[in-house]
C-alpha positions in Angstrom: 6.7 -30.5 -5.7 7.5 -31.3 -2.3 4.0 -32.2 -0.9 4.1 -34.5 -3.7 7.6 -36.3 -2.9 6.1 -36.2 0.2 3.3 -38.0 -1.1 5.4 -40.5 -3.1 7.7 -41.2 0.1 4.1 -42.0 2.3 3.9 -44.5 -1.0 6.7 -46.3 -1.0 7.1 -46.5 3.0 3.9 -48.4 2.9 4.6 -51.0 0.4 3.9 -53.9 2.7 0.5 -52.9 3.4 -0.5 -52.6 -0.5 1.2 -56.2 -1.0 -0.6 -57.8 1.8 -3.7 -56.5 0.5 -3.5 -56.5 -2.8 -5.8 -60.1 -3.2 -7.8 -58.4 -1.3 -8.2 -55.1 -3.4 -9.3 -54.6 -7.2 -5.9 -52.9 -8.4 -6.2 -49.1 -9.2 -6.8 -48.0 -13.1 -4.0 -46.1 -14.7 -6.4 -43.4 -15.1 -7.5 -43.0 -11.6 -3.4 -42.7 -10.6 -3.2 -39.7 -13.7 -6.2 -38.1 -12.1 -5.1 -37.9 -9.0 -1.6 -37.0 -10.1 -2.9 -33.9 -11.7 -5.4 -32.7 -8.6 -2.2 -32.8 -6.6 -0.6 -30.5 -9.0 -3.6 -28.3 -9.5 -3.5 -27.8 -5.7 0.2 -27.5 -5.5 0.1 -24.8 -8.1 -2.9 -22.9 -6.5 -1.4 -22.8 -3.5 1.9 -21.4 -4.3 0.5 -19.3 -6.0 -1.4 -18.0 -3.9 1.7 -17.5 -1.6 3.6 -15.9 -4.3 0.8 -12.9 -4.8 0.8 -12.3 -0.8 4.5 -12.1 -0.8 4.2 -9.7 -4.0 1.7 -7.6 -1.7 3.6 -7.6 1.7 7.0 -6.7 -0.3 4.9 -4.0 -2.4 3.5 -2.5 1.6 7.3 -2.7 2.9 8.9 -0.9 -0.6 5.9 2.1 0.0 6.5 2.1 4.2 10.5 2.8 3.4 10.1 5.0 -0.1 6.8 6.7 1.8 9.6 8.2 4.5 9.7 11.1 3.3 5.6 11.7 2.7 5.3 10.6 5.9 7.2 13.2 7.4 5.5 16.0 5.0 2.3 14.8 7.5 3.1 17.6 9.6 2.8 21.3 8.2 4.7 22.2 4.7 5.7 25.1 3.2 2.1 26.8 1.8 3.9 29.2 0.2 6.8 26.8 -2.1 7.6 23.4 -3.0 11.0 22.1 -1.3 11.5 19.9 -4.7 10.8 22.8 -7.3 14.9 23.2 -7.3 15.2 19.9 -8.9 13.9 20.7 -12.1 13.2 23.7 -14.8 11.9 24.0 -18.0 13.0 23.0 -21.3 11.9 23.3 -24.7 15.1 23.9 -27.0 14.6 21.5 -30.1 16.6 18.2 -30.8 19.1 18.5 -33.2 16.4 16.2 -35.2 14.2 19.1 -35.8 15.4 20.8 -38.8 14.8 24.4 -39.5 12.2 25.7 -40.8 11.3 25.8 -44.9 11.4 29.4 -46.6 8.2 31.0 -47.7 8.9 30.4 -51.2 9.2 26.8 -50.4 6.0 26.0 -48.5 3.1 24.8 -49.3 1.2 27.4 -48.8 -0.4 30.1 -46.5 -2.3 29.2 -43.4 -5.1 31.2 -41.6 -5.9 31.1 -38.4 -8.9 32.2 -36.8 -8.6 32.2 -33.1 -11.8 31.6 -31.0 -12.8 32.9 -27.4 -11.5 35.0 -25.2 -7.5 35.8 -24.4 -6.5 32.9 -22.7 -8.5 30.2 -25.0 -7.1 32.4 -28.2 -3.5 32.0 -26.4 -3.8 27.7 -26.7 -5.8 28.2 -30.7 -2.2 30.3 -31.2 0.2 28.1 -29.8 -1.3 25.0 -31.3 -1.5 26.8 -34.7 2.2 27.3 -34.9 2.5 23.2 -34.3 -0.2 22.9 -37.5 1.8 25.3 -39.8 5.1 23.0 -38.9 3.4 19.9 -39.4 1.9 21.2 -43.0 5.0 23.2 -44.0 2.8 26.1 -44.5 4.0 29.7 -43.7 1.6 30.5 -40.7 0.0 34.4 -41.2 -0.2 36.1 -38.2 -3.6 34.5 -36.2 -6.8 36.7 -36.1 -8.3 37.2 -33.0 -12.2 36.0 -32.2 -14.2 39.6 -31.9 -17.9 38.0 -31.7 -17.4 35.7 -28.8 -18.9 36.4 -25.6 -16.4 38.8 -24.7 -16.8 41.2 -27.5 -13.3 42.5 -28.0 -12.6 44.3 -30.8 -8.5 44.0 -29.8 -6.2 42.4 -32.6 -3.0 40.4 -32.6 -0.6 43.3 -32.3 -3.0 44.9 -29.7 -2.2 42.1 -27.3 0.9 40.6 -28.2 4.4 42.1 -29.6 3.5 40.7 -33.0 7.4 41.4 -34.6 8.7 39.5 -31.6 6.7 36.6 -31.9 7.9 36.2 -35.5 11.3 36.5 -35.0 11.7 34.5 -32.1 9.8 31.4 -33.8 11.5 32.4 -37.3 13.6 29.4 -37.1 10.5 26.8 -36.2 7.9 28.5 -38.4 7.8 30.8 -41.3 4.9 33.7 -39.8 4.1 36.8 -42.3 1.3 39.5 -41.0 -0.3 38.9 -43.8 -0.8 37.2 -47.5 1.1 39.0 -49.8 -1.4 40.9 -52.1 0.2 40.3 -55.3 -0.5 36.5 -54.4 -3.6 37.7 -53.6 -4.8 39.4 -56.7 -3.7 36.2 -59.0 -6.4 33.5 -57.0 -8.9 32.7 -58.7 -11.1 31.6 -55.7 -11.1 33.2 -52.1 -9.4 31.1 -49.6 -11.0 28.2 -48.6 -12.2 27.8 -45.0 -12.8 24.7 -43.1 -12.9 23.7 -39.3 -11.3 20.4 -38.2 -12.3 18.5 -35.6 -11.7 19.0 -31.8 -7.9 17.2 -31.0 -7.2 16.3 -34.3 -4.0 14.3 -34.3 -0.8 15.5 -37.0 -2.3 12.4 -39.4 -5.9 14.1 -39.4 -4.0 17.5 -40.9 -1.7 15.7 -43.3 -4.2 13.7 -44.8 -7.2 15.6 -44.6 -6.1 19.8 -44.5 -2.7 19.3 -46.5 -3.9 18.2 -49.8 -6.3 21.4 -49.8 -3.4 23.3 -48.7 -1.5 22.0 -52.4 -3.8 22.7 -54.3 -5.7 26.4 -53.4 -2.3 27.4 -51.7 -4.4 29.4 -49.3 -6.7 28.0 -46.1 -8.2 29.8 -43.3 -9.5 27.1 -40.1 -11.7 28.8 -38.4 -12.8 28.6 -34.5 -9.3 27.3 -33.8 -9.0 26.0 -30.1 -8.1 22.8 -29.0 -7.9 21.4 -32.2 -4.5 19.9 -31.9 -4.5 17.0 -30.4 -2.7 16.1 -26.5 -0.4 13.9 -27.0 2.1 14.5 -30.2 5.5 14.3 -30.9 8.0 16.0 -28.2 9.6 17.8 -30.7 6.1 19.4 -31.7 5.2 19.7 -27.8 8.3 21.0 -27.1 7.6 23.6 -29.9 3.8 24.2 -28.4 5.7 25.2 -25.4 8.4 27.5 -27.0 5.1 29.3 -28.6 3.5 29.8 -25.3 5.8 30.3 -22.8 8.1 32.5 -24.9 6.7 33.7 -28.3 3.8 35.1 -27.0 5.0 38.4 -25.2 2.4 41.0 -24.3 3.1 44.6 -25.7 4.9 47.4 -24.2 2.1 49.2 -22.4 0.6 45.9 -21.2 3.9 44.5 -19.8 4.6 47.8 -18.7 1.5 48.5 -16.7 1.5 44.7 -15.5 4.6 44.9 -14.1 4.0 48.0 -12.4 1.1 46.1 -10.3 3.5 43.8 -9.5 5.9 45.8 -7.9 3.1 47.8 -5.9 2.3 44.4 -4.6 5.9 44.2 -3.6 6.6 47.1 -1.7 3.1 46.5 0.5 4.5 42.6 1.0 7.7 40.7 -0.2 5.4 37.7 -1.3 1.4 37.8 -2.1 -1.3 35.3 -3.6 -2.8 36.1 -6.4 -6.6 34.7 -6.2 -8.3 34.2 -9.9 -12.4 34.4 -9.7 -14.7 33.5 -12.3 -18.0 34.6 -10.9 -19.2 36.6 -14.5 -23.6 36.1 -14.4 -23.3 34.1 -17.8 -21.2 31.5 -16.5 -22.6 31.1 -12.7 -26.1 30.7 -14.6 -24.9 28.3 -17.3 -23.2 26.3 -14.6 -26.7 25.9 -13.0 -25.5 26.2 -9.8 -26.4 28.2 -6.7 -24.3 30.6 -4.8 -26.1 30.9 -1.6 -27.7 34.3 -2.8 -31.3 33.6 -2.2 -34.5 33.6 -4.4 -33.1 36.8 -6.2 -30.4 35.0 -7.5 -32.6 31.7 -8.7 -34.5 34.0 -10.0 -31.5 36.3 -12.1 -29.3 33.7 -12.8 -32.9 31.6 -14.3 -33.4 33.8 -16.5 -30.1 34.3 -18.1 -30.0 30.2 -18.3 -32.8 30.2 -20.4 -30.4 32.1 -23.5 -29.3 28.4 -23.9 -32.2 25.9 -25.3 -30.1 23.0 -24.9 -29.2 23.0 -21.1 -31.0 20.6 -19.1 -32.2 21.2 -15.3 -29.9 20.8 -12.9 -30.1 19.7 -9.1 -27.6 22.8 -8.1 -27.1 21.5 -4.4 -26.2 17.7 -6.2 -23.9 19.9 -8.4 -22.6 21.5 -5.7 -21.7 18.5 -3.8 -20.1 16.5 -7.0 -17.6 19.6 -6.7 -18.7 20.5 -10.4 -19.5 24.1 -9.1 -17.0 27.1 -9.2 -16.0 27.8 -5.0 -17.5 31.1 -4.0 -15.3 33.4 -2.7 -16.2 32.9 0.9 -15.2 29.4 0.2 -12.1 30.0 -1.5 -11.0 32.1 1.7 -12.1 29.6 4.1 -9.6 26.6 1.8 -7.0 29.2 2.1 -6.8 30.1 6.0 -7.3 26.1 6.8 -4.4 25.6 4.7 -2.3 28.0 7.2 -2.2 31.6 5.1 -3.0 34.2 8.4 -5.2 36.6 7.7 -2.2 39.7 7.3 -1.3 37.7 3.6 -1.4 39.9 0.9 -4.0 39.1 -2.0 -4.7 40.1 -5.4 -7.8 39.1 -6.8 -8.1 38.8 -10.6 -11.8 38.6 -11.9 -13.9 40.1 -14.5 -17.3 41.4 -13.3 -18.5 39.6 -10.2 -22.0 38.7 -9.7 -23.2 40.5 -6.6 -20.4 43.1 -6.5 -18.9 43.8 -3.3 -21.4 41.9 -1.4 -20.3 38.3 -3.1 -16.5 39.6 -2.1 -17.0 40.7 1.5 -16.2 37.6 3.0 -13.2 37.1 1.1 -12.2 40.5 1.8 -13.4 39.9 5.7 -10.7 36.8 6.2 -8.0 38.8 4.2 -8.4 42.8 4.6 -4.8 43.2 2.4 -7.2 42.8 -0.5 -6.7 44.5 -3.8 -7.5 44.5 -7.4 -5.7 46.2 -10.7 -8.6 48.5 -10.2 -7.1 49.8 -6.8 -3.6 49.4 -7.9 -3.9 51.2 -11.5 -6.0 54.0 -11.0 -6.2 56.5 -14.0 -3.6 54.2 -15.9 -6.2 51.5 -16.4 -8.7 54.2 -18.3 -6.7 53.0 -21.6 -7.3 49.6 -21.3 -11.2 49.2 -19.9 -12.6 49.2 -23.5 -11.0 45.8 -24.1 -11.5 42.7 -21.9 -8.6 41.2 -23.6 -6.0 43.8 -22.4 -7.3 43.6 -19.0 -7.2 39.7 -18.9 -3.5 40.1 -19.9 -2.6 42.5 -17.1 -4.3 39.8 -14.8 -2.2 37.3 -16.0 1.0 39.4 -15.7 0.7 39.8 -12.0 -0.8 36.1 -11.4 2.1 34.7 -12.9 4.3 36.9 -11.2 2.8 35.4 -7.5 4.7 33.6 -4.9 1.1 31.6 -4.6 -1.6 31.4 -7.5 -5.4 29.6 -6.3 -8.6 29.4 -8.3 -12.1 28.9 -8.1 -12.4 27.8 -11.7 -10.8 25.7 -14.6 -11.1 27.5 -17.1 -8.5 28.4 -19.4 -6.4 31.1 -17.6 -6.1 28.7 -14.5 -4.8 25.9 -16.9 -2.7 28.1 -18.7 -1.0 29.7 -15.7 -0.8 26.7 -14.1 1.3 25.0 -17.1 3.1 28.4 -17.1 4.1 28.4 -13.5 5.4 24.8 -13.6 7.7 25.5 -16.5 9.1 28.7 -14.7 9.9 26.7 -12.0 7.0 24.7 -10.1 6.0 28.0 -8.5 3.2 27.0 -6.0 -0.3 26.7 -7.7 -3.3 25.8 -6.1 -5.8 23.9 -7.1 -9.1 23.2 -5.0 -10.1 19.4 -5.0 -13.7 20.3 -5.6 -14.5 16.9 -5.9 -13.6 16.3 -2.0 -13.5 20.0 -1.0 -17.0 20.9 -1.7 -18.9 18.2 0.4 -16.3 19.1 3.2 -17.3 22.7 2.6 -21.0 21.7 2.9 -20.5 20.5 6.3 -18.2 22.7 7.8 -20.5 24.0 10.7 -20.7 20.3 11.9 -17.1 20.2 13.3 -15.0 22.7 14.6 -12.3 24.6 13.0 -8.8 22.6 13.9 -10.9 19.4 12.5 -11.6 21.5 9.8 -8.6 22.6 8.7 -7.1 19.1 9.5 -9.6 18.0 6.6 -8.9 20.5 4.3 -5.2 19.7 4.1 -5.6 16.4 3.5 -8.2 16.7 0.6 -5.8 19.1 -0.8 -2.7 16.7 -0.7 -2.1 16.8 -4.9 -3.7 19.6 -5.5 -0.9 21.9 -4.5 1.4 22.5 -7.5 4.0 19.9 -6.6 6.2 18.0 -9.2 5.1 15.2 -9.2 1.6 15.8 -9.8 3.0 16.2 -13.9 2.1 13.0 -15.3 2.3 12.2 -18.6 -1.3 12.4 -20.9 -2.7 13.9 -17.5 -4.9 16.7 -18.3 -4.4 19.4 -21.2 -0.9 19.4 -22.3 -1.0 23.2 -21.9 -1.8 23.0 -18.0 0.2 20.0 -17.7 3.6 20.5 -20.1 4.5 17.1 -19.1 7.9 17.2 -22.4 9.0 20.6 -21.3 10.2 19.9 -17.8 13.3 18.5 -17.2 14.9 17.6 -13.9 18.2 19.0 -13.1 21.7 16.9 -13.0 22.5 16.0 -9.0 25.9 18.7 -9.6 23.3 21.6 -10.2 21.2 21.1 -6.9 23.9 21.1 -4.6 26.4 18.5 -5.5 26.1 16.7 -2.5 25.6 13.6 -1.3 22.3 14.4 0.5 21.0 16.3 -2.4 21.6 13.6 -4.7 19.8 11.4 -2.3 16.7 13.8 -1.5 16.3 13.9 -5.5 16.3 10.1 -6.0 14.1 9.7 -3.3 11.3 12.0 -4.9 12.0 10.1 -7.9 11.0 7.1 -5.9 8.2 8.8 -4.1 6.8 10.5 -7.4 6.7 6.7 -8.7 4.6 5.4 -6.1 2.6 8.2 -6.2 1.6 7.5 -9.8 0.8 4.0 -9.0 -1.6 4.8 -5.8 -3.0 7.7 -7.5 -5.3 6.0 -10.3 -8.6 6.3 -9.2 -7.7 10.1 -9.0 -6.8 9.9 -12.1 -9.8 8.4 -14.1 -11.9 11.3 -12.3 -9.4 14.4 -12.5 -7.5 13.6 -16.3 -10.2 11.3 -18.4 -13.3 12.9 -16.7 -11.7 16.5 -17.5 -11.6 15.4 -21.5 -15.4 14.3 -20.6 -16.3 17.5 -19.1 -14.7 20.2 -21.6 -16.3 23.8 -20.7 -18.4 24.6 -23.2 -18.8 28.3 -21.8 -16.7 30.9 -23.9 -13.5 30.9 -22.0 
């Protein structure tokens, strides 16, 4: 507007001329005047405009320089072994007082069946999402039924693994649970229950329009090869409840507990903190990833011909695989992340793994950069010889002294590293680490073109994210189950100190968790959608 006063004034100042000359001249069409009138605008407009979106970006560069403070003084070494903003929040799943109790048995609609598929950690999500099912049905849930034919081959039941009664009870006000269907109900069908399998992430409308009318009217229904077939994102109340049923419901039994905890407090009196290190290295999984572990033409040639059980599987470039980070770190690798990220080679580690291709070979130079190495096999001794039969039992004293880590890392993501991952962030964002393949593993590749302070310079930056912090729960990021995104809850300002700095240190990670989301997209699209994308298909 003021270039074009300015214009107008230029007009008027002149008068004299155009009067002089206006014999001279043909006078100017109204429609010339309009059209010039609106370039002006049109210029005037891009031009501020274009001013306004600069301003927008040099104010959006100041606002992340002063919120960034505190980041930028994390640049220098941090605490590898916890997160300085876990006091600021904890878990919680209590219920709203929306979320009535739960309908008698009488008054359902019927029984539900649940047949669990996979192994222990897969069966724990099938369970926990099952419990959401029966609520959103009004069913009375029967007591789930574990997956025997997988690729684990575990003939363990429910109330072999978990403490069956206390999993009832402490749901009884969510859920109606019975072990089984009564028999005199039983005997008066006149068909066998019917069995269906919905599809994967179904959402709560899928099962009430779709599963709940067959519920009404045969009163019995078994949905089989339940995992992952609730959907992500659901109401709080029912996420909250998927987090009551994991994190609380589901309580090993007695001689698991009991034996777990003892490995725990072996760990303890060698070192007052440890890492526990979860490898998936098993000889079907390495050969249906299609990679290659560095162990030579007897390997290509092992791991080929377990690959070929599966018709399907295309041929893969296993060095391209490799570099895309889609390949499970070996455990030389693994060791190598660690010590760049600053654990010395005296830290304590317990490795949790099923059988290892290559033996003790493939876990030398793990052992080699951390000789404080030990497994539930050195620990236990003659008290494992109960439990070896069943894979299921020893996955669960695995997960016992994993979650019961100062520092927890993977090599995988499978479903015991997303499961104690969510675990560990409700109990109180105890540090988890998770390697960025996709910028680890090239780094990896070339790590004999640089020397070791460049290195490890590298490594912590890729890793920046990955390291079990707060604010790396985002909303619809990932599996609800590795990231319980409605069960965390930051703590009032009077709880974490009372002060005036503490106060101030909490708002600022509010503020630096906000920015983080906003700068953080790209790493979204290829860590949350591309996850969904890439589901293992590999019994878990």
């Amino acid at each position: 507007m003021a270039l074009f006063q300015h214009q107008n004034s230029s007009v008027v100042s002149s008068k004299h001329v155009f009067i002089r000359s206006r014999q001279q001249r043909k006078p100017i069409s109204t429609s010339v005047i309009c059209g010039l009138m609106l370039f002006c605008l049109g210029m005037i407009s891009l031009l501020t405009g274009h001013m306004a979106s600069e301003l927008e970006r040099y104010s959006q560069r100041l606002a992340r320089q002063s919120l960034f403070n505190l980041d930028e003084s994390n640049k220098g070494p941090i605490d590898i072994w916890k997160s300085e903003y876990a006091k600021y929040f904890y878990g919680c799943s209590e219920s709203s007082a929306k979320f009535p109790d739960a309908i008698s048995e009488q008054e359902s609609n019927g029984y539900l069946l649940i047949a669990a598929s996979g192994g222990l950690n897969q069966q724990r999500t099938g369970i926990s999402d099952a419990v959401v099912v029966a609520r959103i049905l009004n069913a009375t849930l029967v007591v789930p039924e574990l997956d025997h034919n997988s690729y684990w081959k575990d003939d363990s039941d429910f109330v072999n693994i978990f403490d069956v009664d206390w999993f009832i009870s402490y749901l009884a006000k969510d859920v109606t649970i019975v072990k089984r269907v009564p028999d005199k109900f039983m005997r008066s069908m006149e068909k066998p229950p019917y069995t269906m399998r919905v599809p994967r992430k179904s959402p709560p409308e899928y099962y009430l329009d779709q599963v709940l009318p067959i519920l009404k009217r045969r009163h019995v229904l078994q949905l089989t090869k339940f995992d992952y077939r609730l959907a992500n994102n659901i109401d709080e109340d029912l996420q909250k409840l998927r987090c009551r049923a994991n994190f609380h419901a589901l309580r090993f039994t007695k001689p698991i507990q009991e034996l777990g905890q003892k490995l725990v407090m072996k760990m303890r009196e060698k070192a007052t903190r440890f890492i526990a290190v979860h490898l998936r290295l098993e000889p079907d999984m390495l050969a249906f990833s299609g990679c290659y572990f560095g162990g030579g033409d007897k390997e290509r040639h092992e791991l080929g011909e377990i690959r070929k059980r599966w018709e399907t599987l295309p041929e893969i470039d296993a060095v391209a695989e490799r570099r895309r980070g889609k390949c499970p770190l070996t455990p030389h690798e693994l060791g190598l992340m660690l010590r760049a990220l600053g654990f010395e080679n005296d830290t304590y580690i317990y490795v949790a793994s099923g059988e290892i291709y290559g033996g003790e070979e493939t876990l030398a130079p793990l052992r080699d950069l951390f000789p404080n190495f030990y497994t539930k096999e050195m620990l236990a001794n003659q008290d494992l010889k109960p439990f070896l039969p069943y894979s299921s039992c020893l996955a669960a004293i695995d997960y016992i002294v994993c979650d019961a880590s100062n520092v927890f890392v993977t090599n995988n993501k499978g479903n015991m590293a997303k499961i104690l991952a969510g675990r560990r962030r409700y109990m109180g964002h105890k540090r988890t680490i998770r390697p960025n393949a996709k910028r680890l593993s090239p780094l990896l590749m070339e790590r004999d073109q640089m020397d070791w302070d460049t290195f490890a310079e590298k490594v912590r930056a890729v890793q920046r994210g990955f390291m079990g912090e707060p604010d790396e729960m985002r909303a619809g990021r990932g599996e609800f189950h590795e990231y319980p995104y409605s069960c965390i809850c930051q703590k009032p300002a009077s709880d974490t100190g009372g002060n005036e700095n503490g106060g101030h240190q909490s708002q600022q990670f509010k503020e630096d968790q906000g920015l983080r989301k906003r700068s953080s997209e790209e790493e979204d699209v290829a860590l949350g959608a591309k996850e969904e994308e890439h589901e293992e298909v590999f019994p878990d």
